[in-house]
PQR file of N, CA, C, O and H, with PARSE charges and radii, in Angstrom:
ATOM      1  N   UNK A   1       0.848  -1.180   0.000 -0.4000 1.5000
ATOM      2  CA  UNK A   1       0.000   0.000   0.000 -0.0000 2.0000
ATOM      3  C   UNK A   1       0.893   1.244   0.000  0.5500 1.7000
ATOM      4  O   UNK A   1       1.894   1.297   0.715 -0.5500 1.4000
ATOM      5  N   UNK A   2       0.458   2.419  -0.952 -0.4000 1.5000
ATOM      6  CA  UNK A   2       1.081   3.459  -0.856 -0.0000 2.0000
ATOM      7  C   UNK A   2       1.154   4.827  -0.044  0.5500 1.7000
ATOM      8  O   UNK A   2       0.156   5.536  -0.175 -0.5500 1.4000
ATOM      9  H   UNK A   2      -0.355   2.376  -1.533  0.4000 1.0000
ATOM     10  N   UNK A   3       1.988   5.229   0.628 -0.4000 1.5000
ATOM     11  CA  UNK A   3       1.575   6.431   1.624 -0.0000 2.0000
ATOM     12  C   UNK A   3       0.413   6.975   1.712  0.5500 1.7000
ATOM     13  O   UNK A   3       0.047   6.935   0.537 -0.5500 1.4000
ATOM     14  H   UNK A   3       2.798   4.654   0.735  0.4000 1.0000
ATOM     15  N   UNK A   4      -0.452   7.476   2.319 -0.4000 1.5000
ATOM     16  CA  UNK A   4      -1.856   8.505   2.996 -0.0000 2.0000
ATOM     17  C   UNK A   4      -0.989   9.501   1.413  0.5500 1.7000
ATOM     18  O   UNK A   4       0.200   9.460   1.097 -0.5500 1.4000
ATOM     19  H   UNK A   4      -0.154   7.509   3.273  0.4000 1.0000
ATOM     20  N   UNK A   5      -1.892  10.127   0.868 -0.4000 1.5000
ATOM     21  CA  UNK A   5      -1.873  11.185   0.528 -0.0000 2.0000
ATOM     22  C   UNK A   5      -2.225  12.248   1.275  0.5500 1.7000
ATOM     23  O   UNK A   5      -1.951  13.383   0.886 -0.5500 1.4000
ATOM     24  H   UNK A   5      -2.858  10.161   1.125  0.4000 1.0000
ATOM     25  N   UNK A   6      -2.780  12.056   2.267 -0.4000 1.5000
ATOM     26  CA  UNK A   6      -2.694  13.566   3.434 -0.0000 2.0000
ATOM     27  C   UNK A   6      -1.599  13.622   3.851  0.5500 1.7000
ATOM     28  O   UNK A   6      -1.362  14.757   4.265 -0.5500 1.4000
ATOM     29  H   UNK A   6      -3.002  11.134   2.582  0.4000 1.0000
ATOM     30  N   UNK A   7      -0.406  12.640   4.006 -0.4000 1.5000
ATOM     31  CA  UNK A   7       0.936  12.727   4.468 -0.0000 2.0000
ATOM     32  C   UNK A   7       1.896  13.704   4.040  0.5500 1.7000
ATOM     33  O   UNK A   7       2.809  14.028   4.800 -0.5500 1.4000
ATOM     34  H   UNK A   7      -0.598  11.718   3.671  0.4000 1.0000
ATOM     35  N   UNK A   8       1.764  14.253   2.786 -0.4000 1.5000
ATOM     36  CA  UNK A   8       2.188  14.974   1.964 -0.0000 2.0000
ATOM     37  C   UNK A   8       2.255  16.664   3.236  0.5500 1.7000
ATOM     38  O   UNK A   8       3.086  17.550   3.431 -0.5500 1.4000
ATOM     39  H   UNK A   8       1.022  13.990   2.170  0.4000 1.0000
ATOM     40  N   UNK A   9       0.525  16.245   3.935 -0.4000 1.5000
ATOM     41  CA  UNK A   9       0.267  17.630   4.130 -0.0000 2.0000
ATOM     42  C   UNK A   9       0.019  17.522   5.949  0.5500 1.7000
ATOM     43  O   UNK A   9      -0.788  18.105   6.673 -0.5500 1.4000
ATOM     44  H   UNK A   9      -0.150  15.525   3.776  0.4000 1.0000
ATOM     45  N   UNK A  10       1.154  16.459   6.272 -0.4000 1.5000
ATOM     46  CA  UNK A  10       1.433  16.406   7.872 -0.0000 2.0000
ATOM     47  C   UNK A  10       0.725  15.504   8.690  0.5500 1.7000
ATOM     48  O   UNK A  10       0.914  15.484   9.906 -0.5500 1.4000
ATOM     49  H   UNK A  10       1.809  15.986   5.683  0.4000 1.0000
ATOM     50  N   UNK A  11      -0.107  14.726   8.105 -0.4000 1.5000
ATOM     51  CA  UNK A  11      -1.361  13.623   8.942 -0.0000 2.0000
ATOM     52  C   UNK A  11      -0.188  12.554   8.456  0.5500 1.7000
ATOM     53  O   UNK A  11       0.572  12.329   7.514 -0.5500 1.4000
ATOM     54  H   UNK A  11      -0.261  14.742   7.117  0.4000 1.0000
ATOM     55  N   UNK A  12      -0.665  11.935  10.063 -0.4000 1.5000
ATOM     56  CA  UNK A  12       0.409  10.669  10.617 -0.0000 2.0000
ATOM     57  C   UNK A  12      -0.512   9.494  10.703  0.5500 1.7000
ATOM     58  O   UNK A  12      -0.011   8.370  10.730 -0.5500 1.4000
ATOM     59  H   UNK A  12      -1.283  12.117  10.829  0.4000 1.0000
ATOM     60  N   UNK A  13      -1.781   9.639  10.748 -0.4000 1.5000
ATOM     61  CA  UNK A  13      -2.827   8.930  11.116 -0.0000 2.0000
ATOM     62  C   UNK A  13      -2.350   7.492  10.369  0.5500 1.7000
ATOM     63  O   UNK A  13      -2.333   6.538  11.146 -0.5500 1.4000
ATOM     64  H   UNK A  13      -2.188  10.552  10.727  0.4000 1.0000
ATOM     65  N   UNK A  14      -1.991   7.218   9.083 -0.4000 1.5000
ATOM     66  CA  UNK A  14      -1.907   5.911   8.237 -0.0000 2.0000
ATOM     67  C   UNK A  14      -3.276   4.821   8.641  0.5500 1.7000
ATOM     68  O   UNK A  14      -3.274   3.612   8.876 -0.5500 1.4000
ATOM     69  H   UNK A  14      -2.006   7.993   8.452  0.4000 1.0000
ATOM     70  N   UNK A  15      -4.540   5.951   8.598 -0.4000 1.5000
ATOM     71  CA  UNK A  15      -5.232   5.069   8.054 -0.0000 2.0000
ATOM     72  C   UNK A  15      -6.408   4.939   7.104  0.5500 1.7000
ATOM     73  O   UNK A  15      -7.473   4.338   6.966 -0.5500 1.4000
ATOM     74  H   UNK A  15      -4.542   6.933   8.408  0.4000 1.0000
ATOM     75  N   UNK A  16      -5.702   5.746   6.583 -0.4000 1.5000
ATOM     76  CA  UNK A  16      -6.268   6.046   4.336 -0.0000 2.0000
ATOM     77  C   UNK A  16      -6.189   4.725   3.987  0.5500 1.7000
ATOM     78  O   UNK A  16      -5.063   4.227   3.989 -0.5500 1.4000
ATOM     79  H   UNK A  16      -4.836   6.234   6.694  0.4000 1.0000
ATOM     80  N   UNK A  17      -6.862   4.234   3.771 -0.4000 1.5000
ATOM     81  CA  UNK A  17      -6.703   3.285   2.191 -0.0000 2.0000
ATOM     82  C   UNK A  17      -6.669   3.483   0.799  0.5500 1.7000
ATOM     83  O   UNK A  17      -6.659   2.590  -0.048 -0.5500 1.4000
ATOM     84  H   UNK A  17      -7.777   4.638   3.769  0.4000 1.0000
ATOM     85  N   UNK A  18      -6.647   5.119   0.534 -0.4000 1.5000
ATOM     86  CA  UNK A  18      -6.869   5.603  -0.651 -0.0000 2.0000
ATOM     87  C   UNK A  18      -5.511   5.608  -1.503  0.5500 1.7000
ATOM     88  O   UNK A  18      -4.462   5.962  -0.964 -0.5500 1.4000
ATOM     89  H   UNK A  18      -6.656   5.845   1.222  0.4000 1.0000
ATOM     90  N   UNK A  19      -5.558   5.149  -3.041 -0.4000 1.5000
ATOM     91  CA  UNK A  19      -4.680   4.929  -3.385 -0.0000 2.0000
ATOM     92  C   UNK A  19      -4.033   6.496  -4.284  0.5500 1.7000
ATOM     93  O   UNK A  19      -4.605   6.919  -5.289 -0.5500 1.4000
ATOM     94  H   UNK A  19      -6.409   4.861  -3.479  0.4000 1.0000
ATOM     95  N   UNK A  20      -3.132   6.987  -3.852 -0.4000 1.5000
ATOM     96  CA  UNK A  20      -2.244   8.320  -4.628 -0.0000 2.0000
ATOM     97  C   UNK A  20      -2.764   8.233  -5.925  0.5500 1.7000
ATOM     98  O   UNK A  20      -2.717   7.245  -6.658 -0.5500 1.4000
ATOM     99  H   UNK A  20      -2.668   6.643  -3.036  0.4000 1.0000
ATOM    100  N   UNK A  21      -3.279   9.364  -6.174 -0.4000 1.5000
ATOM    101  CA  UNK A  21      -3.650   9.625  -7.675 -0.0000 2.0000
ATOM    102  C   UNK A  21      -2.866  10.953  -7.764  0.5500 1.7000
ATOM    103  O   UNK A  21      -2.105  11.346  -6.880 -0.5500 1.4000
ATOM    104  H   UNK A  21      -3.317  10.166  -5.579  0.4000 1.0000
ATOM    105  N   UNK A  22      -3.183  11.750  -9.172 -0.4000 1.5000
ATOM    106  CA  UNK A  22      -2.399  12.841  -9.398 -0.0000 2.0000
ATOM    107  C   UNK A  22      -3.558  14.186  -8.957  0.5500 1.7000
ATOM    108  O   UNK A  22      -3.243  15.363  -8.783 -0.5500 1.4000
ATOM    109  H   UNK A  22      -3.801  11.430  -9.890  0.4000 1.0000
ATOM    110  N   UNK A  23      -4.794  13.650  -8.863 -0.4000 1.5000
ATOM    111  CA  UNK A  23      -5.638  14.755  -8.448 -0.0000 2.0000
ATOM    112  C   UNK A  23      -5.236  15.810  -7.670  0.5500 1.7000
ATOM    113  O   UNK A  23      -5.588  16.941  -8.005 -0.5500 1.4000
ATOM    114  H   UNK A  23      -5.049  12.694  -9.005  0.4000 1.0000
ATOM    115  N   UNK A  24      -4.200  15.560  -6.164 -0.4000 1.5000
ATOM    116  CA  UNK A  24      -3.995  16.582  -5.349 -0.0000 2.0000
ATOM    117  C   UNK A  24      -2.570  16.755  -5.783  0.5500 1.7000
ATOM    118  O   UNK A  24      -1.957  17.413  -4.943 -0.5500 1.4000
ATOM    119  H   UNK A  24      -3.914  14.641  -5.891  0.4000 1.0000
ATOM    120  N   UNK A  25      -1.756  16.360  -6.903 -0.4000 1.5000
ATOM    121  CA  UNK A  25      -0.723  17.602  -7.349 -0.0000 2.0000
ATOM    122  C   UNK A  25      -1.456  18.516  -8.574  0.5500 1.7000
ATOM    123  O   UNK A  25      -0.863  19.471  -9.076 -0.5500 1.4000
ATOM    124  H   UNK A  25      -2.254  15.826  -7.587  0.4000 1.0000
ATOM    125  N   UNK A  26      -2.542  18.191  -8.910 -0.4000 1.5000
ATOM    126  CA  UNK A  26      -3.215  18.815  -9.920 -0.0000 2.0000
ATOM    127  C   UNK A  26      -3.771  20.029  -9.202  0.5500 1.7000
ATOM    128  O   UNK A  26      -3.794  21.143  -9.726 -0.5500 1.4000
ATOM    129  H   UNK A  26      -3.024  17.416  -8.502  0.4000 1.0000
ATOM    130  N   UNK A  27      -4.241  19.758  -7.920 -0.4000 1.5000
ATOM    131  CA  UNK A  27      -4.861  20.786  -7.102 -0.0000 2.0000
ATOM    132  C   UNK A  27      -4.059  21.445  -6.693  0.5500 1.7000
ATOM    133  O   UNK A  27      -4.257  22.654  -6.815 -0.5500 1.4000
ATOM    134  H   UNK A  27      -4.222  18.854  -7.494  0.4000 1.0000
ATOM    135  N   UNK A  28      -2.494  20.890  -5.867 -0.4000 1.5000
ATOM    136  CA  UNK A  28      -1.428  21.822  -5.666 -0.0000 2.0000
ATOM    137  C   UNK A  28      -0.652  23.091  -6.694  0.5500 1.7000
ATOM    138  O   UNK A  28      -0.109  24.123  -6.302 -0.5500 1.4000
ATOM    139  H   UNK A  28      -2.334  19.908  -5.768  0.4000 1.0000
ATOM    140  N   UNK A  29      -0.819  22.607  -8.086 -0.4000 1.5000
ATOM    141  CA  UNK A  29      -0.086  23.846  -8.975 -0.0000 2.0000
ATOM    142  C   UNK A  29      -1.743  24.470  -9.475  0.5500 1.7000
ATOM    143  O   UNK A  29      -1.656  25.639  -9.850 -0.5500 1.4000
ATOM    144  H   UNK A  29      -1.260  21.768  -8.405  0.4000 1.0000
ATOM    145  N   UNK A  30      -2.708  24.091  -9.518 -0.4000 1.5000
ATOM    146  CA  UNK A  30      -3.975  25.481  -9.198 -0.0000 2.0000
ATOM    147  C   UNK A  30      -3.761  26.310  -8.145  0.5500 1.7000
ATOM    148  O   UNK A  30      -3.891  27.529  -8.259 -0.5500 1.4000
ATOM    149  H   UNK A  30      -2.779  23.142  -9.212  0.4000 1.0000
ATOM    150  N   UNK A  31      -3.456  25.792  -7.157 -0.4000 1.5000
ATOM    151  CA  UNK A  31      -3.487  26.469  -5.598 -0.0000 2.0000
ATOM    152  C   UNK A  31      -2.158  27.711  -5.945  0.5500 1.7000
ATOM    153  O   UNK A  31      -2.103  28.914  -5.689 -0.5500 1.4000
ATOM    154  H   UNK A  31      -3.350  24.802  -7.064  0.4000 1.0000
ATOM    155  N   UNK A  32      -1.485  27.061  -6.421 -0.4000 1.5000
ATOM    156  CA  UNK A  32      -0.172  28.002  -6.708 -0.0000 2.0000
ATOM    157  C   UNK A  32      -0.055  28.886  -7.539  0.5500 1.7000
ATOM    158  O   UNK A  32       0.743  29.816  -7.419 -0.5500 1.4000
ATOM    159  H   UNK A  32      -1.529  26.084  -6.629  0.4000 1.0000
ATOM    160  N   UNK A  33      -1.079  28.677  -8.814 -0.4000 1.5000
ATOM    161  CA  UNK A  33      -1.472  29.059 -10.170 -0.0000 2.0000
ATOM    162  C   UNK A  33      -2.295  30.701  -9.733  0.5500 1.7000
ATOM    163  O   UNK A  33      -2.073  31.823 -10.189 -0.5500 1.4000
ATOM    164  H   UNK A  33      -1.726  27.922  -8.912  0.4000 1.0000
ATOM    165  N   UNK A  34      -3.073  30.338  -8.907 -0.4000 1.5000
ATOM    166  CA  UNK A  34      -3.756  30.833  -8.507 -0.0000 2.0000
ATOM    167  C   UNK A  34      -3.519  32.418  -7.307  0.5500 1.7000
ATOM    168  O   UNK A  34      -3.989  33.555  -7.304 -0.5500 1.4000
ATOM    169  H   UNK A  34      -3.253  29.427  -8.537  0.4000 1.0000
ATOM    170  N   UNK A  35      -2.634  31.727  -6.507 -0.4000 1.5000
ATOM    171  CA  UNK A  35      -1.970  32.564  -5.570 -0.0000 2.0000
ATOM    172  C   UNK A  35      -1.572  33.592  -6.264  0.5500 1.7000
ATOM    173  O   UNK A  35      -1.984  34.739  -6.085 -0.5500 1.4000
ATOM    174  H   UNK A  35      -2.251  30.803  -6.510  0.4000 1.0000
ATOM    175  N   UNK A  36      -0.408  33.108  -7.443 -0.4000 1.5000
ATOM    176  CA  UNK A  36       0.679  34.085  -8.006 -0.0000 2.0000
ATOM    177  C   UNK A  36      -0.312  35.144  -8.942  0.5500 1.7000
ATOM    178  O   UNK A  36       0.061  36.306  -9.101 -0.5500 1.4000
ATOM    179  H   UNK A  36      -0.074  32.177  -7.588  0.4000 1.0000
ATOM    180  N   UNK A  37      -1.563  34.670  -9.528 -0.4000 1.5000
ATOM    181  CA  UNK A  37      -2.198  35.409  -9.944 -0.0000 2.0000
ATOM    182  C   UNK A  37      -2.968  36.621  -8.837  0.5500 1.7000
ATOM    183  O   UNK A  37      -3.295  37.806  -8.902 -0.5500 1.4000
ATOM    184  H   UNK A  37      -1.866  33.726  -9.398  0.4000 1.0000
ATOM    185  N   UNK A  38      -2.991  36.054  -8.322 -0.4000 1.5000
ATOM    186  CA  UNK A  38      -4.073  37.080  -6.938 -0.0000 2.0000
ATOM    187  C   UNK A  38      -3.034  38.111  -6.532  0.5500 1.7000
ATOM    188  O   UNK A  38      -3.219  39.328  -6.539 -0.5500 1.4000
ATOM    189  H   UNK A  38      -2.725  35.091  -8.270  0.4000 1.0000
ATOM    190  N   UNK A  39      -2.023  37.541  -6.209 -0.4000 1.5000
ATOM    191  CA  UNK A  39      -1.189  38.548  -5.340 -0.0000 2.0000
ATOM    192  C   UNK A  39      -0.434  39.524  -6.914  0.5500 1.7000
ATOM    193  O   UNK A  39      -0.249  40.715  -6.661 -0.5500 1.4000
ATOM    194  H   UNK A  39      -1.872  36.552  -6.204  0.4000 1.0000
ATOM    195  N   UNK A  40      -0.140  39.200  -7.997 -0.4000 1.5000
ATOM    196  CA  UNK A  40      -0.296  40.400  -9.411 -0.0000 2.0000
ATOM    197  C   UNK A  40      -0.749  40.931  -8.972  0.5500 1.7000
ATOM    198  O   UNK A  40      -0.272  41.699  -8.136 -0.5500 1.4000
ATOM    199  H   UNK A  40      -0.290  38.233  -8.203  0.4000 1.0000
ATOM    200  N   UNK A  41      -2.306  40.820  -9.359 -0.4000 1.5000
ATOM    201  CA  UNK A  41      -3.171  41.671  -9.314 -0.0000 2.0000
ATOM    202  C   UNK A  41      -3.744  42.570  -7.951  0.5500 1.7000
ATOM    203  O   UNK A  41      -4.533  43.500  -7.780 -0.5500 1.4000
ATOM    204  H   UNK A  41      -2.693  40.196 -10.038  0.4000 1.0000
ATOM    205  N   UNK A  42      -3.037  41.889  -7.271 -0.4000 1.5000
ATOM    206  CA  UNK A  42      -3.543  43.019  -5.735 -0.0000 2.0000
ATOM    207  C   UNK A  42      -1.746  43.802  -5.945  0.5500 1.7000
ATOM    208  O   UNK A  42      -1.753  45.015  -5.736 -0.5500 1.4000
ATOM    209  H   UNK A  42      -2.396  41.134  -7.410  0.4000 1.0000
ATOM    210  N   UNK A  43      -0.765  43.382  -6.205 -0.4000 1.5000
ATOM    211  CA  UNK A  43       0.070  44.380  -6.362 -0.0000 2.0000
ATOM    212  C   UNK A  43       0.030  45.756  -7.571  0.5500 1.7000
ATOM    213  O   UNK A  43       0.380  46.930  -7.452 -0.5500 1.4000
ATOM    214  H   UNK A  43      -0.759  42.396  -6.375  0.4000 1.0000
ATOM    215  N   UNK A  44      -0.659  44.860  -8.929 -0.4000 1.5000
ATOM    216  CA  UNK A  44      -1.150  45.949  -9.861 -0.0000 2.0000
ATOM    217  C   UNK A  44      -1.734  47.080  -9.567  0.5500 1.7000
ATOM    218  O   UNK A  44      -1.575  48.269  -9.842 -0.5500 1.4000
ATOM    219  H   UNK A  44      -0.943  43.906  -9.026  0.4000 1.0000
ATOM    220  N   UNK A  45      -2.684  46.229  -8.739 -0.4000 1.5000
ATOM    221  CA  UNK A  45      -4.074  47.139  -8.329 -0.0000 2.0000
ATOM    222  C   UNK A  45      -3.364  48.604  -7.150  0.5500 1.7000
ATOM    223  O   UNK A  45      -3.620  49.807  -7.203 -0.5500 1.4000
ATOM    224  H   UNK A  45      -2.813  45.263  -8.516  0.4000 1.0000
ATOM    225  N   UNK A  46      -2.494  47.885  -6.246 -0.4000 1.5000
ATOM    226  CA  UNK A  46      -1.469  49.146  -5.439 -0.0000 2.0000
ATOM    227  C   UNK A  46      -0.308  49.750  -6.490  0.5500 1.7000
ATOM    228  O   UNK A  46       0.599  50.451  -6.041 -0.5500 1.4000
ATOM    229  H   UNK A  46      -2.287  46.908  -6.203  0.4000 1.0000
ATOM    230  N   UNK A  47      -0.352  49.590  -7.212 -0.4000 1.5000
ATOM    231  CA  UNK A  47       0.573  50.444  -8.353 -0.0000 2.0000
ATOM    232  C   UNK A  47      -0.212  51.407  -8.837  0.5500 1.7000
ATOM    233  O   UNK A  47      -0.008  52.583  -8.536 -0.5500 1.4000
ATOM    234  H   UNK A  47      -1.088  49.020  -7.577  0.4000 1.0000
ATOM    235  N   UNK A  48      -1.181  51.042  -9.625 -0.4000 1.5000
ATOM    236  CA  UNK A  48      -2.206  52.126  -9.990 -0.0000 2.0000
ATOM    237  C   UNK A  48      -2.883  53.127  -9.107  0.5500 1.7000
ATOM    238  O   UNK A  48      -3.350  54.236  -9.368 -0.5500 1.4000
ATOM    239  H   UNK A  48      -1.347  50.087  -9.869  0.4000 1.0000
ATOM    240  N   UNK A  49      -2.801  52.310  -7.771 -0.4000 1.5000
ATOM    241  CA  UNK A  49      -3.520  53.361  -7.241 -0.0000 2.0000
ATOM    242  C   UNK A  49      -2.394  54.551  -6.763  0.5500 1.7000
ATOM    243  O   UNK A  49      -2.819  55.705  -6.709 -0.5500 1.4000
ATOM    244  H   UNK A  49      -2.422  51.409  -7.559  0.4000 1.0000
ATOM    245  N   UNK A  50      -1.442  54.381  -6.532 -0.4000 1.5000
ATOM    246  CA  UNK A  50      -0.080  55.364  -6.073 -0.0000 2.0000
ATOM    247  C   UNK A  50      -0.183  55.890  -7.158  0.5500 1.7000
ATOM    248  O   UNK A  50      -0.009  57.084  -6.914 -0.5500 1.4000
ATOM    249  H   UNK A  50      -1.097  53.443  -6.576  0.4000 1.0000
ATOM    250  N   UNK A  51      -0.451  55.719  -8.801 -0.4000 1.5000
ATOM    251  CA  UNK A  51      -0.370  56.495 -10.107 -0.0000 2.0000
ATOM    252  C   UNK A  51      -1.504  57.553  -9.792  0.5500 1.7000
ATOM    253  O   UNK A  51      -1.375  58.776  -9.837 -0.5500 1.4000
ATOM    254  H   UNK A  51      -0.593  54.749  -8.999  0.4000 1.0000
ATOM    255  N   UNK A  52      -2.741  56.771  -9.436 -0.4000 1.5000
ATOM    256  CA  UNK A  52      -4.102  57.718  -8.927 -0.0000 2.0000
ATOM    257  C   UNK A  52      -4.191  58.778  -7.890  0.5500 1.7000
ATOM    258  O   UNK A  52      -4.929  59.758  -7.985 -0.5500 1.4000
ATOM    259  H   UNK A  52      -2.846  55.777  -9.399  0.4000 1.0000
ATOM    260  N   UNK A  53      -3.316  58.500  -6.794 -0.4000 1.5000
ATOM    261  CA  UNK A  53      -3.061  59.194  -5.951 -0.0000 2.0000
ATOM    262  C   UNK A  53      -2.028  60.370  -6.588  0.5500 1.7000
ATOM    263  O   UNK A  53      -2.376  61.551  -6.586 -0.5500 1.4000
ATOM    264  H   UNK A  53      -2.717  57.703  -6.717  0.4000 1.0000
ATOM    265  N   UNK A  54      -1.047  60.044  -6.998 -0.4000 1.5000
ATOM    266  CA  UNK A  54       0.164  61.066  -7.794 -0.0000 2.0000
ATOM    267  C   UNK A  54      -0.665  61.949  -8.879  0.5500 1.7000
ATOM    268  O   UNK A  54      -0.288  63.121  -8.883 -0.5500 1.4000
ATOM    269  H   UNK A  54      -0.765  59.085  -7.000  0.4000 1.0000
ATOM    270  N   UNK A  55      -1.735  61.648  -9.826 -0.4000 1.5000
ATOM    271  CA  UNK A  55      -2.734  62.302 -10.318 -0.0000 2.0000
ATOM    272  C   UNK A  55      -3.646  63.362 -10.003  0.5500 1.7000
ATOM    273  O   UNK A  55      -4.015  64.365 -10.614 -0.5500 1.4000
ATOM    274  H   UNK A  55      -2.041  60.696  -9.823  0.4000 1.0000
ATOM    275  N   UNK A  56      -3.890  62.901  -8.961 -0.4000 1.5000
ATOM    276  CA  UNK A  56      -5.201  63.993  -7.882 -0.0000 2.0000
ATOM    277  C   UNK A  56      -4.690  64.918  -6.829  0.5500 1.7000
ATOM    278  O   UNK A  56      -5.416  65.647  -6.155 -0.5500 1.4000
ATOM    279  H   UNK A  56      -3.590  62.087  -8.465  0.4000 1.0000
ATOM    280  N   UNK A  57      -2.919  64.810  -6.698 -0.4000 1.5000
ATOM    281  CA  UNK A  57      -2.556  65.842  -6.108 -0.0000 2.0000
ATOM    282  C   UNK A  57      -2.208  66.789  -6.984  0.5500 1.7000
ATOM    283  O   UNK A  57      -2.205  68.015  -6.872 -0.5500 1.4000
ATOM    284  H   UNK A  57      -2.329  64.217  -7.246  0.4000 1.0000
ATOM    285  N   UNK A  58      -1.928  66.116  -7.831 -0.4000 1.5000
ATOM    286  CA  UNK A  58      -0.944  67.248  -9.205 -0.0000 2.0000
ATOM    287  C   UNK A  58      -2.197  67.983  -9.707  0.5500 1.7000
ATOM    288  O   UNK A  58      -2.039  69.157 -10.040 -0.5500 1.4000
ATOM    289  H   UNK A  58      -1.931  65.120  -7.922  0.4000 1.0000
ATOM    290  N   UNK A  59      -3.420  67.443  -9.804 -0.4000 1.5000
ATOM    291  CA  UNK A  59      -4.591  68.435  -9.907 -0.0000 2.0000
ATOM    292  C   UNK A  59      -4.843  69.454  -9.280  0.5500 1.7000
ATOM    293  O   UNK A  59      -5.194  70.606  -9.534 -0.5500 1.4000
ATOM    294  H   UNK A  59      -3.548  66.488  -9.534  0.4000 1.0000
ATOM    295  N   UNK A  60      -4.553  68.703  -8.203 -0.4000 1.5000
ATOM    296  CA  UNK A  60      -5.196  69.744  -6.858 -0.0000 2.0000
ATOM    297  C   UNK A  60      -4.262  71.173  -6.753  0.5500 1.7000
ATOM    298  O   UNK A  60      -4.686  72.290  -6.454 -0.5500 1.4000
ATOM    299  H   UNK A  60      -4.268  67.767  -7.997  0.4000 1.0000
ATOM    300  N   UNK A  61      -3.024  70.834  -7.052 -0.4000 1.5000
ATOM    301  CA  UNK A  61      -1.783  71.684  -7.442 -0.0000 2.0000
ATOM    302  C   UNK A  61      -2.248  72.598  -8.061  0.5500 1.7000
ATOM    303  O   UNK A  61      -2.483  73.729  -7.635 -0.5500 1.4000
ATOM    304  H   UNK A  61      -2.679  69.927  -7.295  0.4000 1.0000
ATOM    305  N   UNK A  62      -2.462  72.074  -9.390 -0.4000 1.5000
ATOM    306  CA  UNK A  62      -2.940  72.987 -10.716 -0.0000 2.0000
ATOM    307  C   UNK A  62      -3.977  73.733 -10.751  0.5500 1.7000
ATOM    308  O   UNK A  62      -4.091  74.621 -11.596 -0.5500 1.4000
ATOM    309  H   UNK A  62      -2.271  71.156  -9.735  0.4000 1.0000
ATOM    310  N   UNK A  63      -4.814  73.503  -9.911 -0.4000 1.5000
ATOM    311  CA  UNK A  63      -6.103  74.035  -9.757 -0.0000 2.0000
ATOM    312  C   UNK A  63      -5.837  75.480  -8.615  0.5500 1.7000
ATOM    313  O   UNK A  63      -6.696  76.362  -8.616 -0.5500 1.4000
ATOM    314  H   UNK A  63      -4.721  72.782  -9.225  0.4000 1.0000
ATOM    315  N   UNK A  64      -4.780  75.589  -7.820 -0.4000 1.5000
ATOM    316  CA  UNK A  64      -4.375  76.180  -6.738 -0.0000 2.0000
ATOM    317  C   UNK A  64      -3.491  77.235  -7.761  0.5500 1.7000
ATOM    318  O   UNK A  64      -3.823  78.319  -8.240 -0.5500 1.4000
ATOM    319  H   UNK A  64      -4.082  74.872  -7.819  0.4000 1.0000
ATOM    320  N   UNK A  65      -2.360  76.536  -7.874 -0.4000 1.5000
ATOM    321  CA  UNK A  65      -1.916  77.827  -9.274 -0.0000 2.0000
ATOM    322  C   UNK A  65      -3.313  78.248  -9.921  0.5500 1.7000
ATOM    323  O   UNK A  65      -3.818  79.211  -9.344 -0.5500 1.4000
ATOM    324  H   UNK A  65      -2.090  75.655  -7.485  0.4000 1.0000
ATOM    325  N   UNK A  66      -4.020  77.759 -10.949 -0.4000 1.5000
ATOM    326  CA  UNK A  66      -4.852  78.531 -11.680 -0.0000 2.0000
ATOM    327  C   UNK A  66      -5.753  79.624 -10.782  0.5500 1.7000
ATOM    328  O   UNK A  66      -6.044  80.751 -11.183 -0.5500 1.4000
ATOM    329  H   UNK A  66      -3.610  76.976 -11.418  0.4000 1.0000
ATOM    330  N   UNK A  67      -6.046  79.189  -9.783 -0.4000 1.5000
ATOM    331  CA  UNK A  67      -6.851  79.837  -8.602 -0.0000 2.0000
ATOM    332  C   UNK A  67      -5.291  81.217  -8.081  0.5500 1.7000
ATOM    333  O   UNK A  67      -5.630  82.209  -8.725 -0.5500 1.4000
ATOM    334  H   UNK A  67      -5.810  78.274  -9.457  0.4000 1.0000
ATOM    335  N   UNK A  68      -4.764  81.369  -7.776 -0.4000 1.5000
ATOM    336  CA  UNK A  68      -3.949  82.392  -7.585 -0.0000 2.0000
ATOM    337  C   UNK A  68      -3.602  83.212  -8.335  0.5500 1.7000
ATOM    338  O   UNK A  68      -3.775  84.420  -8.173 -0.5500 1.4000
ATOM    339  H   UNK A  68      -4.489  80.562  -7.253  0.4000 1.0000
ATOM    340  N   UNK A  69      -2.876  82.509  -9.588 -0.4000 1.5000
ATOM    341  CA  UNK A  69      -3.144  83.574 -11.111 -0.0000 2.0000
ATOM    342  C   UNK A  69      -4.378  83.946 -11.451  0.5500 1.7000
ATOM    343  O   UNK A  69      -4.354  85.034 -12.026 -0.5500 1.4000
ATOM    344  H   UNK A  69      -2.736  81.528  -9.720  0.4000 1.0000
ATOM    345  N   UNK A  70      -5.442  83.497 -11.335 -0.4000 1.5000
ATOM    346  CA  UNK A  70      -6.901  84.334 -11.803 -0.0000 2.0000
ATOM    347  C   UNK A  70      -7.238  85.394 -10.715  0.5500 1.7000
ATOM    348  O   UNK A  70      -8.265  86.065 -10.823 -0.5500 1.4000
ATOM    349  H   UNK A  70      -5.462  82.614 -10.868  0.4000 1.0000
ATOM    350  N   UNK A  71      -6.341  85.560  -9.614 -0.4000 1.5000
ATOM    351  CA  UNK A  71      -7.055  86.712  -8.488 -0.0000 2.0000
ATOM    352  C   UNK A  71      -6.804  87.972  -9.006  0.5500 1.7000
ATOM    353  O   UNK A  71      -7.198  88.975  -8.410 -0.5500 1.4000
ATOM    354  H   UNK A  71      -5.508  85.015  -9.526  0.4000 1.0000
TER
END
């Protein structure tokens, strides 16, 4: 009989009878697939917004000059 496939993930129990298939390394590189995508996009998403933020002050700027030169 071949190792618990929960062994992989710290259970000592040995008492699976289930035989290792590839299902849970199939699930392990989704899980991973997945991560590296999420955490992109939550870093994208804090890039743009520091671009958004750097945007709406430089307005706010411009709007303060135009407001002083028009007095």
């Amino acid at each position: 009989m071949k190792d618990c496939p929960a062994s992989e993930f710290g259970c000592t129990c040995n008492r699976c009878a289930v035989d290792r298939d590839d299902d849970l390394e199939a699930l392990k590189q989704f899980n991973r697939a997945t991560t590296t995508t999420a955490t992109f996009l939550i870093l994208l998403a804090f890039v743009l917004a520091i671009y958004a933020v750097g945007a709406w002050k430089t307005e706010q700027v411009h709007r303060e000059i135009v407001k002083a030169r028009s007095v």
